[in-house]
C-alpha positions as a Markdown table, in Angstrom:
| # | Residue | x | y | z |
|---|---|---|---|---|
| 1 | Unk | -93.3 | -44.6 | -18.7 |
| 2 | Unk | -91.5 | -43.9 | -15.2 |
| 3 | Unk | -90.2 | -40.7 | -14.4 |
| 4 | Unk | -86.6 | -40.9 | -15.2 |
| 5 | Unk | -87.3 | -42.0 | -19.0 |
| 6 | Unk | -90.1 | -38.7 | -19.2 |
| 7 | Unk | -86.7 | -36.7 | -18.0 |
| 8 | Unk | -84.1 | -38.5 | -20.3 |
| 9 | Unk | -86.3 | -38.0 | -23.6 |
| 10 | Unk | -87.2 | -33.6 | -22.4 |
| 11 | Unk | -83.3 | -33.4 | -22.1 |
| 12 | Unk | -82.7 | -35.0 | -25.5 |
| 13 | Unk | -85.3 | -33.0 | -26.6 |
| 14 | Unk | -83.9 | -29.7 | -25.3 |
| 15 | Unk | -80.4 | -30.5 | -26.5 |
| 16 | Unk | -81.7 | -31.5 | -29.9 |
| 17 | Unk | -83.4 | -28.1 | -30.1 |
| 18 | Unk | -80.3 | -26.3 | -28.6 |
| 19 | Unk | -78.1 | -27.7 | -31.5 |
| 20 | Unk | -80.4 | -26.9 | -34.0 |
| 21 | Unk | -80.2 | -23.4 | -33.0 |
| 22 | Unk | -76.2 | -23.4 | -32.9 |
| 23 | Unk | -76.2 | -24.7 | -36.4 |
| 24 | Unk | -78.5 | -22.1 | -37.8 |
| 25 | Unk | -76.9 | -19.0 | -36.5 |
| 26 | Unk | -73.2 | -20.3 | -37.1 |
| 27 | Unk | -73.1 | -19.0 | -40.9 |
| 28 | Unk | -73.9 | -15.6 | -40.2 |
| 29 | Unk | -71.5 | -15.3 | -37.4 |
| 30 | Unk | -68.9 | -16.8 | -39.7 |
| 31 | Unk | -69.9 | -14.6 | -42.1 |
| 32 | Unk | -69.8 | -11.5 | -39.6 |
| 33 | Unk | -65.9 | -12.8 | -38.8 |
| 34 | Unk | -64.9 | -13.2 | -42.6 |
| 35 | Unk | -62.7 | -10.6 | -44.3 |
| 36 | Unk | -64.0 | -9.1 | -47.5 |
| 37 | Unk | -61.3 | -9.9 | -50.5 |
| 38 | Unk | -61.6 | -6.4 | -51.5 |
| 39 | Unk | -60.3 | -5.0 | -47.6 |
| 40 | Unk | -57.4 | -7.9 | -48.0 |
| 41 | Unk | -56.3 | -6.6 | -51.4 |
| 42 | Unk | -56.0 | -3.2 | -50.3 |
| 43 | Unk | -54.5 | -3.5 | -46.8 |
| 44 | Unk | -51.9 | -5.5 | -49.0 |
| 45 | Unk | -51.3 | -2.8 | -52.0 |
| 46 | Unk | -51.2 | -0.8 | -48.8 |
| 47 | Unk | -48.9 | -2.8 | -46.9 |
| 48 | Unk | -45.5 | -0.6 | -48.0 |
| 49 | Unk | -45.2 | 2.4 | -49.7 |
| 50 | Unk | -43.1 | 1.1 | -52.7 |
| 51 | Unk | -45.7 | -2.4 | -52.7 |
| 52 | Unk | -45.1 | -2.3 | -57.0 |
| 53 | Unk | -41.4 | -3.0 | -56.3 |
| 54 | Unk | -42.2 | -6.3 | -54.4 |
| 55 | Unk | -40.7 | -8.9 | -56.5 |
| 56 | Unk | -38.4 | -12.7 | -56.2 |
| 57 | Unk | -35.0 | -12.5 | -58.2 |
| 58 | Unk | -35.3 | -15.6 | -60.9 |
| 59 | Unk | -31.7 | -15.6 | -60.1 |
| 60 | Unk | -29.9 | -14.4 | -56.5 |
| 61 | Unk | -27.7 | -11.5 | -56.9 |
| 62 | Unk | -24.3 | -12.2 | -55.1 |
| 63 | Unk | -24.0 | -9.0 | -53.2 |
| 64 | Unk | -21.1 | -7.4 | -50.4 |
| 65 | Unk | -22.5 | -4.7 | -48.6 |
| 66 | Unk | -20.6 | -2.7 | -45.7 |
| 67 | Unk | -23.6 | -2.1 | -43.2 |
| 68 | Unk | -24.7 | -1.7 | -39.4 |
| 69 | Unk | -26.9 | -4.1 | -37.9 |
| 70 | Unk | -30.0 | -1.9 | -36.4 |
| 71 | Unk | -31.5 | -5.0 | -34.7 |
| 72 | Unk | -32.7 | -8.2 | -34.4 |
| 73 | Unk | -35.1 | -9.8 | -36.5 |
| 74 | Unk | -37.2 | -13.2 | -36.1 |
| 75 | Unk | -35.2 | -13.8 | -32.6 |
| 76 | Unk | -32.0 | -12.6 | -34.7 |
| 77 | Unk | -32.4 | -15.2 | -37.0 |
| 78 | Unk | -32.6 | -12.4 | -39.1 |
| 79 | Unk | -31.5 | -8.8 | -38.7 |
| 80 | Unk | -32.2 | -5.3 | -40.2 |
| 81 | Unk | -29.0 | -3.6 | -41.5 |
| 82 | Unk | -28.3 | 0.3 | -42.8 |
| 83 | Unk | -25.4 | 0.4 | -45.7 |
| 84 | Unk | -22.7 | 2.5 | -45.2 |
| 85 | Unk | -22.5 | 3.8 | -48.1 |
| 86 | Unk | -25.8 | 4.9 | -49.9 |
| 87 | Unk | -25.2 | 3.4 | -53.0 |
| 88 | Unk | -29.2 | 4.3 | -54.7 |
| 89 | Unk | -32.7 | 3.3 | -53.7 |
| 90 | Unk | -32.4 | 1.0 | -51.0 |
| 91 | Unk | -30.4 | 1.8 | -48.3 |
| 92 | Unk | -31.8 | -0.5 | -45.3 |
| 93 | Unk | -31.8 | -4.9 | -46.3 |
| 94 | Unk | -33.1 | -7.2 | -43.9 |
| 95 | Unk | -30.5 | -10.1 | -44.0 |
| 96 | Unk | -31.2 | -14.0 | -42.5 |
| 97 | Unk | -28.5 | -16.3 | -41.4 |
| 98 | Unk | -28.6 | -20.1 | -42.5 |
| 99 | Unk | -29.3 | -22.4 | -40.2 |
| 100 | Unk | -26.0 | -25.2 | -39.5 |
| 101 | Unk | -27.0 | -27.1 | -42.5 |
| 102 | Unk | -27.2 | -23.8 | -44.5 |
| 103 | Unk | -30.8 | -24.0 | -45.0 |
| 104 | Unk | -32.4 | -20.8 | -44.8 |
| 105 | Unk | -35.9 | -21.6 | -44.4 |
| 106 | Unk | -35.8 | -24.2 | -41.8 |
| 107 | Unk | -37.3 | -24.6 | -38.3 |
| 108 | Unk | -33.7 | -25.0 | -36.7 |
| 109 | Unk | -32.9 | -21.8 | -34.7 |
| 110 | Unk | -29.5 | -20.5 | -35.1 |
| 111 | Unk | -29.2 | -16.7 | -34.8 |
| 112 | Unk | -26.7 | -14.2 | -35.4 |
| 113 | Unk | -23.5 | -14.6 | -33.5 |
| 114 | Unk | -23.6 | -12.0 | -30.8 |
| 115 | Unk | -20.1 | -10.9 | -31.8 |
| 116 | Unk | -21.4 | -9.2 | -34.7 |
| 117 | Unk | -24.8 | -7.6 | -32.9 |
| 118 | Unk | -22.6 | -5.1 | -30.5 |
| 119 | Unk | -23.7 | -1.4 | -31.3 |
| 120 | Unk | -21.3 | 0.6 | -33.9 |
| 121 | Unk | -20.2 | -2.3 | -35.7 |
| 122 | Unk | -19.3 | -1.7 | -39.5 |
| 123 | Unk | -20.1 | -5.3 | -41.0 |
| 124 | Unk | -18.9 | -7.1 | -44.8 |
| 125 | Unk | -22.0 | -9.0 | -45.3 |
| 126 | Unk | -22.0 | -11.3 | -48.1 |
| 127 | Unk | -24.8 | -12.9 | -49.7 |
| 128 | Unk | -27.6 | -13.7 | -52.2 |
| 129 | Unk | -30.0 | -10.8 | -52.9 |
| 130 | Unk | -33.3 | -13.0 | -53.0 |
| 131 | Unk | -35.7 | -9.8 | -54.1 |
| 132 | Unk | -37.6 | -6.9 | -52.5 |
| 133 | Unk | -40.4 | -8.4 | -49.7 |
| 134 | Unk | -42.8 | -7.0 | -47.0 |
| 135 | Unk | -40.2 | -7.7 | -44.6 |
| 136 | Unk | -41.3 | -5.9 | -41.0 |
| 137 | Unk | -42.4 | -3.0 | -43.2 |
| 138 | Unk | -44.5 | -1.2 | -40.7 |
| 139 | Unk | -42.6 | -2.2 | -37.6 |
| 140 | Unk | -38.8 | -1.9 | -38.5 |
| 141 | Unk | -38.3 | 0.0 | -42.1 |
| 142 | Unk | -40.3 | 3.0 | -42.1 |
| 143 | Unk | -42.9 | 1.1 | -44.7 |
| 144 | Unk | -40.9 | 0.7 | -47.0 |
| 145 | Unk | -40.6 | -2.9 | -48.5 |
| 146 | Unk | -36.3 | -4.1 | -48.4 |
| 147 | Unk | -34.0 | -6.0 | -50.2 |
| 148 | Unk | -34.0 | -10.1 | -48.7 |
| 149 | Unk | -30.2 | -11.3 | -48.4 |
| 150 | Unk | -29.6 | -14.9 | -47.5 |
| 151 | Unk | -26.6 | -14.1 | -45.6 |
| 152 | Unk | -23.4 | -16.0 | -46.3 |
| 153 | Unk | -20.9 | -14.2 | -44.4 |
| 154 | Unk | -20.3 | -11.7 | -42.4 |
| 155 | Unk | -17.0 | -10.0 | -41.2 |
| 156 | Unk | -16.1 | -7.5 | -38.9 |
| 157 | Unk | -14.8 | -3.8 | -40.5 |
| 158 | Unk | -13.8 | -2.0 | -37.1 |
């Protein structure tokens, strides 16, 4: 055998062993990276102090609701509001706007008109209550899991 063939088959050799090596150590570095199921189950009970009220409506509430708009949520897709009026246990909703085919869960980005996101602004939003959800609980409502509101429609107070 010539000299370049003695190379070729040490390389293939070397590569060979090299793989064999990468394939025995990956499941115990996936296993290293993996979350236990216990750690997810309690960083979710965790997740909002009132987690046990998380629920979906079976049915949408129609709901009016004089509030502010605090700020912008999902690139204002979305937004969280404070109600005027405390009317009992929630006083903060995170309401999303449909998109222009009225879908709500769609890829299509239409946010918020800006005419309604100026500071001070008491709103009439109208909508469908959808349930309580995780909804930015640790970043935007105190941790407290909100009221969802497809929004409808939204009018200016003052």
């Amino acid at each position: 055998m010539d000299k370049n063939k003695w190379i070729l088959a040490i390389l293939i050799f070397l590569t060979s062993i090299g793989f064999l090596i990468f394939l025995n150590n990956k499941p115990r570095e996936i296993k290293e990276n993996t979350t236990d199921i216990e750690e997810v189950k309690e960083t979710q009970e965790a997740w909002c102090d009132n987690q046990n009220e998380v629920q979906d409506f079976d049915k949408a509430i129609p709901i009016v609701w004089t509030a502010r708009l605090d700020g912008c949520l999902v690139s204002c897709q979305g937004a969280s509001f404070t109600k005027t009026v405390d009317d009992g246990k929630y006083p903060r909703f995170a309401g999303y706007y449909p998109d222009t085919n009225g879908n709500y869960y769609s890829d299509e980005f239409n946010p918020i008109p800006e005419k309604y996101q100026a500071k001070g602004l008491i709103l009439k939003v109208s909508g469908d209550w959808m349930g309580i959800q995780e909804d930015h609980p640790q970043t935007v409502f105190d941790g407290k899991c909100v009221p969802i509101v497809n929004i409808k429609q939204i009018e200016i107070v003052n």
